[in-house]
Structures are given as structure tokens and as C-alpha cells.
N, C-alpha and C positions, 0 to 999 in steps of 0.2 A: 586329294583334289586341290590343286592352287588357288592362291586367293581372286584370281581373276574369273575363275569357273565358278565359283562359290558367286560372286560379284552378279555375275551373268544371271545365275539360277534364283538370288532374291530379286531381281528386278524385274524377271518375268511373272515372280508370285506378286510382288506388288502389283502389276498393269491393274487388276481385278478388283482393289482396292482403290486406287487413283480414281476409276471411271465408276465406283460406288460411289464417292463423294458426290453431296448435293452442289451442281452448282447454285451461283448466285445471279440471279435472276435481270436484266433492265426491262422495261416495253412493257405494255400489257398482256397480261397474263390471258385474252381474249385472243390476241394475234395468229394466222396460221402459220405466217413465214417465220421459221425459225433457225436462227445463226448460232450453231455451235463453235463456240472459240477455246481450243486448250492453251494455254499459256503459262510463260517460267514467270512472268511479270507481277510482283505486287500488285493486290487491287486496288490498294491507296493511291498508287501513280498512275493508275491507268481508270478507273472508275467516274471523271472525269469527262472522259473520249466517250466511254461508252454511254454514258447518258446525254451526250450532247447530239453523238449519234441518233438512237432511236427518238431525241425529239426530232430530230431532219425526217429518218424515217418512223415515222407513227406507226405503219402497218409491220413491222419488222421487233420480234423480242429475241433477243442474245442471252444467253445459256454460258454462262464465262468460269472457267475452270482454272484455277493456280497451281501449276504444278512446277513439280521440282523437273529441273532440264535435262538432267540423265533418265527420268522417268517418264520423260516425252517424248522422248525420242522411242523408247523401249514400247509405247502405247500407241505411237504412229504407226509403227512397224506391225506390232499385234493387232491393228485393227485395218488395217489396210485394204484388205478388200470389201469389207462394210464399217470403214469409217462413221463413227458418232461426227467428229468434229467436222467444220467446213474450214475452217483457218487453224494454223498451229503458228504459234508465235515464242522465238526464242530467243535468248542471249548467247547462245551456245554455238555459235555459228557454224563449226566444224560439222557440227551434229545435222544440221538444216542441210547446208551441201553434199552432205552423206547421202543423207534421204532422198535429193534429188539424183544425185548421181547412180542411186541404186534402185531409179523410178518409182517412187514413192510418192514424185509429188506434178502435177500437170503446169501444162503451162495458162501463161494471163499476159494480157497485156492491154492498155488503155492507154488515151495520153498521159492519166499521171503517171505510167511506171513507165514510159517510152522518156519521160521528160527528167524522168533520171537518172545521173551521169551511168555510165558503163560500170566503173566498178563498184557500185553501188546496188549493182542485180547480178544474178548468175540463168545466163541460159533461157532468159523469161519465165523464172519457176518460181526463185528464192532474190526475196525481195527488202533493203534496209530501209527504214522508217526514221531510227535513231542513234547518232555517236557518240559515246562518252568513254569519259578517261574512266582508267582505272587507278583507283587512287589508295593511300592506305587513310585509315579515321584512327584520330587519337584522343584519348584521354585526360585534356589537359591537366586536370586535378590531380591526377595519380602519375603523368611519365615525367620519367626520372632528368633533369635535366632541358635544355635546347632543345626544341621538336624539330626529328630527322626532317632537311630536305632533300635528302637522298635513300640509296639505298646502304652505302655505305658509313654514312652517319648513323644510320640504323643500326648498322653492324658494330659501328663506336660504342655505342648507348648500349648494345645488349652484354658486350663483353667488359665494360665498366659498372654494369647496375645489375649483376647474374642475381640475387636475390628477391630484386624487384620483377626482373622480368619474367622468372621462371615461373612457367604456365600460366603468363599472363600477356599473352601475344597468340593470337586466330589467324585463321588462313582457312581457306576451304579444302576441304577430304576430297580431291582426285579422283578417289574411288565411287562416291556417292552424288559427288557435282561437276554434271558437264562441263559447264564453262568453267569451272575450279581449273580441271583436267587442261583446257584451254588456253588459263590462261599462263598453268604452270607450262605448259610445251613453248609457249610465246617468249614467258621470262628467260628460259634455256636456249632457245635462238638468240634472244637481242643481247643477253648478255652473259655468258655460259660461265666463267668463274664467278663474279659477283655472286650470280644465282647459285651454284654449287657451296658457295662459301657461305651465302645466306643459309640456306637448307640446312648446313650443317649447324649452324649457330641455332636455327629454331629445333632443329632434333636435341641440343644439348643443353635447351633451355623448354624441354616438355612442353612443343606450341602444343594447343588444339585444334583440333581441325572439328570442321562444320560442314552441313551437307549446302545450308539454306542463309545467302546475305542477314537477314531479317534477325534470326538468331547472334549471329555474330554482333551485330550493330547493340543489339540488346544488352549484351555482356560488357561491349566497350563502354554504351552509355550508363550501367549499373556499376563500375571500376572492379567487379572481377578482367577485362581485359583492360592492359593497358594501351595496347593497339590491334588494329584489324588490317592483315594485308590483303592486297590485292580486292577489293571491294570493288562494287559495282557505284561508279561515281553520282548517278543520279540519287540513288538509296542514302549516301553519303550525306550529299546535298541537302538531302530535305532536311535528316534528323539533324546534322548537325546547324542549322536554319532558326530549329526550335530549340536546341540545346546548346545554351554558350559554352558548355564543359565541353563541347566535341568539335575538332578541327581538321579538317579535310585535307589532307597534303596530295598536291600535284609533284611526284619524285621528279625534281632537277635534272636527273641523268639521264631519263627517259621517261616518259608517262606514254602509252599501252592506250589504245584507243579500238572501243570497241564498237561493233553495230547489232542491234537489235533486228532482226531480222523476221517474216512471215514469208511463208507459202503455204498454198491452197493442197490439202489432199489430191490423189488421183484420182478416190473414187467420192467424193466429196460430194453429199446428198444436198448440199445448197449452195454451188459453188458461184451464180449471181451474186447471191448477198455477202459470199466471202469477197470476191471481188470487189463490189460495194463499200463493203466497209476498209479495203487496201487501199482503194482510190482517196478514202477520207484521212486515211493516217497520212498520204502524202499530199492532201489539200492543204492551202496555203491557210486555212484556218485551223487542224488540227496542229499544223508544226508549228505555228504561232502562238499555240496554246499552250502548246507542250514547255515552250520557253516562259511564257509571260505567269504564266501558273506554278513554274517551278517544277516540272511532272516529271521531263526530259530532255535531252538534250536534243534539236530536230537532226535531220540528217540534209537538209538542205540548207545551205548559206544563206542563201535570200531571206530566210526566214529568221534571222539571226535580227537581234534589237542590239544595236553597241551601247558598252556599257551596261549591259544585263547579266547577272552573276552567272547565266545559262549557256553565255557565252563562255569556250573555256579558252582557257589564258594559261597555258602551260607556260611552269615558269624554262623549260628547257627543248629538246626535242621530242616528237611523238613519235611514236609508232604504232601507224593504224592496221590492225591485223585486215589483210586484205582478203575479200571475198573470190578467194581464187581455187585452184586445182592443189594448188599449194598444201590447203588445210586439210586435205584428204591424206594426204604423207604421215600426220600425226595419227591419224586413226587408223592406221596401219595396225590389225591384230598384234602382229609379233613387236612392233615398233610402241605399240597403245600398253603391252602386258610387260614391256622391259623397262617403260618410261616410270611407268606407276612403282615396278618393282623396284626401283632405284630410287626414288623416291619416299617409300618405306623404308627401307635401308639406311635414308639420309637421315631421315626424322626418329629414326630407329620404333619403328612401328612394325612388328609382325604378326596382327591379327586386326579383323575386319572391324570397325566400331559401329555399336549398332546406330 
């Protein structure tokens, strides 16, 4: 059996597992309306929203779930015709348009989601909230040398400091992390040698791979790693915020810009208050919060404070992975199990990590 059928068959033994988890509760425990929300998000960035939330609605308690985004996509699927959740909220974008594309998820529409722009929704299903760079976090204490502003400076530093950096540079497991999956299919479009040449330098320098941001940041902030690629920039932000040892680089060459995305189930047992709470993440006080709090980056300009660190300020050009038809190409079975398998090959990885 290949490593991609293997991949497939734990992630349906987990769904049973994921949806054992207690969530974590906001609203009183009194309330009958109740909003189930699965989500890839931190609850420290988002926890926030959610109690600002049910004090608007008092009669309304949220049931809020953290999950990993390759295992929510797998849980949306498996529970599809009797849905626990009423919102699914994820970084994995590809994964979200999938789900709508393969009717999995209904439509909504309000003035806040009419009021924004086009490529900011797909279809009136799958809806963005939030953009942020993708960035890498370093280690000031421990990397060797000039912190990379590129990717190629990067590639200077690992081929001049090989004892420092070996097995001490993370990236996300493809295999285990949607958005990982994502965001390596993005880096091989916007720059396909760099990225091949990169690959090969972290396969000949034992990177690790991680399923879950949170972990990686952990490792860069304790200097077993000395850098984290492709990180999710709001995560970035916060810890390195509190931590002067850790510095958030926006790569020169290109900084990857991603959006955070929700849509409502199809068969979705409270799909008012999912909508409810969609209309709030794009009200002009959750996206102003998201900034002035530090939580996230909004996904509407207006909402933007100049001169506020949440503003981002790419030092070069971006590229916003666009919520289009486009992302459906990458999750193409034979296109998804050849990508991945090349990808082991580069890192020189031939078995699953648990």
C-alpha cells in the first residue's frame, strides 16, 4: 500500500477522535442556541472574537473546536449529512473550495458578504475574513550569521553553516498539514528552481517537518530550531511580539499571502447563527479588532490603521494565493500523490512520521 493510501486510512481513523475532543465552551451554559464552530485557528488568536461575540448575542453559546486542517477537511466530509458543526473555518484554502466544489457546503449571503470584493468569496459558499503573509521566524540567539531576506540568502546560510543548521530548520509535513500541502504547491508555482534547490538543501540538512504551526514556533522559540519556514504570519507576529529572541522575516523575493477562509455546512443544524457569527468576523468592529488586538490580519483594507505593525509591509512583492478554480488543479489525486511523492524524495523521507 503507498504512502498516500496509508495517509488517507489514518485520517479517517482519526475524524472519531477529533470530534471526541471536549470543545471549549463561550455563552452560558443555560442558552438553547447553540453554534458549533470547527476550526484550524488557535484559540489564543481567536478567543477574543468569540467572547466579544456571545456578549452581542447573550442568547447564543459556541462549542469551538481546534483542529488540524487536514483533519477538517476529512471530518467535514465524514459528517456531512448530519453535521455536528454549523461553521468550518480554515487556513487551507484549497481544502474549503474543494468542499464547496464537491457540495459540501451551501450557500449565504448578507450585505457583509455581498460587500466583499469578488475574489475574496467563491460562489457565495466559501467566504475570507483574513490575509496574511507567510513568513519564515528565526532564532536570533542561535542563526548563524545575517538573518536571511530572502530565500536565497537562506540557501547561503545553510550551505555555509551545514553543522549548525542540520536538523535545526522546520517546515510543515505535506502529508499531515493541509495548508503545509498548500503552501508547498504555491512555493513550486511562484518559483520552481529556488524551491527545488531550497528542498534539496533542507533534505540534506535533516529539516523536520511538523503537522501543527504552534509546535514549530515552540521549537524555534526554545533554539532547538534555528528557523521555521513557511509559517503562518499572524502566529509569527504574536510570539515573536513577546519574544525579542524571535524575528519574523517577510522574504524579499516574494512573500505568499494567504486568506483565512469560512463556509457554513450543507446540512448545518444552525445555519442562522453560523451566518450570524460570518456577518461579525466581517463587521467593521471584528476586522478592527483583529488588527488593533494583534489577533489577525483583517481582510478588508478599510479596516487597516496606518502605521500599525498588522499592517503588512512587504519588503518586496506578494503573492496572494487567489481563491479561485485554480486551487482545485493542486488537489488533483494523481497531481496531490506525485507532488507529495517528490517532495519525500527531495527531503529524502520514505516513511510516514507519526
Amino acid at each position: 500500500m503507498g504512502i498516500f493510501q496509508v495517509l488517507c486510512m489514518v485520517m479517517l481513523l482519526h475524524v472519531g477522535s477529533v470530534w471526541s475532543a471536549d470543545p471549549v465552551w463561550f455563552g452560558s451554559q443555560d442558552n438553547t442556541r447553540v453554534l458549533h464552530v470547527n476550526s484550524t485557528m488557535d484559540l489564543a488568536s481567536f478567543e477574543p472574537i468569540l467572547k466579544v461575540f456571545v456578549a452581542l448575542h447573550p442568547d447564543i453559546k459556541v462549542a469551538y473546536r481546534d483542529v488540524n486542517t487536514l483533519d477538517l477537511y476529512h471530518l467535514t466530509i465524514d459528517q456531512h449529512k448530519q453535521p455536528q458543526a454549523s461553521l468550518v473555518i480554515s487556513s487551507a484554502m484549497d481544502l474549503q473550495l474543494k468542499l464547496v466544489n464537491d457540495g459540501y457546503a451551501q450557500t449565504y449571503q448578507s450585505n457583509f458578504t455581498e460587500r466583499l470584493p469578488s475574489d475574496f468569496r467563491w460562489r457565495h459558499q466559501v467566504f475570507a475574513f483574513s490575509l496574511e503573509p507567510v513568513v519564515m521566524l528565526v532564532n536570533t540567539e542561535v542563526f548563524p550569521g545575517d538573518l536571511p531576506e530572502d530565500r536565497q540568502s537562506l540557501l547561503q546560510t545553510i550551505r555555509q553553516n551545514e553543522s549548525i543548521m542540520t536538523q535545526r530548520i522546520g517546515t510543515y509535513d505535506i502529508r499531515q498539514s493541509g495548508v503545509g500541502y498548500l503552501l508547498a504547491s504555491q512555493d513550486a508555482r511562484q518559483a520552481d528552481v529556488t524551491w527545488g534547490r531550497l528542498l534539496e538543501a533542507f533534505g540534506s540538512h535533516q529539516v523536520r517537518t511538523y503537522c501543527c504551526t504552534h509546535e514549530m514556533i515552540d521549537d524555534v522559540a526554545s533554539g532547538e530550531l534555528v528557523l521555521g519556514y513557511n509559517l503562518l504570519g499572524s502566529y509569527a507576529s504574536q510570539r515573536a511580539r513577546d519574544d525579542k529572541r524571535l524575528k519574523m522575516i517577510l522574504p524579499k523575493d516574494y512573500t505568499l499571502m494567504l486568506m483565512r477562509t469560512a463556509l457554513i455546512p450543507k446540512q448545518a443544524p444552525n445555519p442562522q447563527d453560523a451566518g450570524l457569527f460570518l456577518d461579525f468576523l466581517l463587521s467593521d468592529s471584528a476586522q478592527k479588532m483583529m488588527q488593533t488586538q494583534g489577533l489577525l490580519f483583517p481582510i478588508r483594507p478599510d479596516a487597516n490603521i496606518p502605521n500599525d505593525p498588522y499592517v503588512v509591509s512587504a519588503p518586496g512583492p506578494t503573492g496572494v494565493i487567489e481563491l479561485d478554480q485554480q486551487l482545485l488543479v493542486g488537489r488533483d489525486y494523481a497531481k496531490q500523490k506525485r507532488f507529495i511523492r517528490n517532495w519525500e524524495m527531495a527531503l529524502e523521507i520514505s516513511e510516514l512520521v507519526p
